[in-house]
N, C-alpha and C positions, 0 to 999 in steps of 0.2 A: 504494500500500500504506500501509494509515492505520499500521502502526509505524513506518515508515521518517519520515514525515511529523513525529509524534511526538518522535523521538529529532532529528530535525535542530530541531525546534523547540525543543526541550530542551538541544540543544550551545549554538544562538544565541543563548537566555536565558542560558546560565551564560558568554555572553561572548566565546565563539568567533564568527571574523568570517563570513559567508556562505559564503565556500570553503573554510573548514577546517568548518564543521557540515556541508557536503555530501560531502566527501572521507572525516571519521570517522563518518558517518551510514553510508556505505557498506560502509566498512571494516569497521566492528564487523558489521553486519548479512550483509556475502556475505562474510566471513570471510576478507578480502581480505590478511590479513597483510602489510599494508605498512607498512615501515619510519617511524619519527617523523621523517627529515628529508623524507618525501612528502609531510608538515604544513607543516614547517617552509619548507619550497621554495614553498610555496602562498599563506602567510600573507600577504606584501606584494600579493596578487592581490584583496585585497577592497576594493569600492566601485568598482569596476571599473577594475582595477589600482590600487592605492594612492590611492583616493580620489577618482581622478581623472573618472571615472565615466563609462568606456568601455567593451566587455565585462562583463557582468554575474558575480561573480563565483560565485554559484551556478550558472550557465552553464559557466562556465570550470573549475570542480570538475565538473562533472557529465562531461564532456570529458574531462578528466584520468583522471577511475574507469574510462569508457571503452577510454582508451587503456593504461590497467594491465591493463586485459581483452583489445586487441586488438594493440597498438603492436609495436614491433620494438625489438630493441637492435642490428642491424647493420641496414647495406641488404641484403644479399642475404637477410636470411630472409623478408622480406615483398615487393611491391611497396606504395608508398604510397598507392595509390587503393582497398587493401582494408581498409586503417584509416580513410581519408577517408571513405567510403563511411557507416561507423558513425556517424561524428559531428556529418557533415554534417547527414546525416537527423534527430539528435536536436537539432542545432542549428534547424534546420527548424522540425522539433517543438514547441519551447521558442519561438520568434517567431510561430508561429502561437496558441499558446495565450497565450501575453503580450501581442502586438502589438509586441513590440521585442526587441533582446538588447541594448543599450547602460543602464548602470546609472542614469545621468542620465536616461531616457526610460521607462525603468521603474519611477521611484521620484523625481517631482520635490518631492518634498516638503523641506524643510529638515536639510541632514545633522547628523545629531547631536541629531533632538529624540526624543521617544518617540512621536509620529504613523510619523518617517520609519522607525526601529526596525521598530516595528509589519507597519509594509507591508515592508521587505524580508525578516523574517522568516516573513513570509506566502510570498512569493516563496522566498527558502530552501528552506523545508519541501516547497513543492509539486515544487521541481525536484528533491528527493529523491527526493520520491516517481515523479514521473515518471522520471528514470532508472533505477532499480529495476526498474519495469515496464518498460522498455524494453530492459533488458538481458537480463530474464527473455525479454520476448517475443523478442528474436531469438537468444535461447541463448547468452548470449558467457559465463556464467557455467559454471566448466569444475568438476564436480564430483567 
């Protein structure tokens, strides 16, 4: 969805790290009314975890939206393989269209230059966009 694409492009420009432009990219958009420490919790999670550049952190936001959508707050209300089941797949998804999900493998480019910017913000926007449609297509969005 070219708005969702848009606005995560538009959080990363004004500053925001990859996982918080794909976390409030979603929020504003499916009206997800989640609290500002679900930012704040997220924040150290970019450049795949604190820079360290493992887990892609618009991966790891796009997961997270997911699990706002499908997760559990006790064990007995779910089993855990009907949440894995979701994310797995979009995890899936997201290395098949990339060729990786680790941020170093995604983005070897120099951290900190506007080349490296560039391309992870490319990367951002598209896993917006693609969890979007993805949550659209399997319905997790409860309206």
């Amino acid at each position: 969805m070219e708005r969702e694409y848009k606005l995560a492009e538009k959080y990363h420009l004004e500053g925001n790290n990859c996982i918080e432009s794909v976390i409030k990219t979603c929020n504003d958009t499916m009206d997800l009314q989640l609290p500002d420490v679900a930012i704040r919790m997220a924040s150290g999670m970019g450049g795949g975890i604190g820079r360290s550049g493992c887990v892609c952190g618009a991966l790891s936001g796009a997961c997270l939206v997911i699990g706002a959508l499908v997760g559990r707050r006790t064990p007995d209300e779910k089993p855990l393989p009907e949440i894995y089941k979701y994310t797995s797949e979009f995890h899936d998804r997201f290395k098949k269209h990339f060729g990786a999900t680790c941020c170093r493998a995604l983005n070897t480019l120099s951290f900190g230059t506007p080349e490296y910017r560039k391309h992870c913000i490319k990367i951002t926007a598209t896993a917006a966009d693609m969890v979007s449609d993805f949550i659209e297509e399997k319905g997790l969005l409860k309206k």
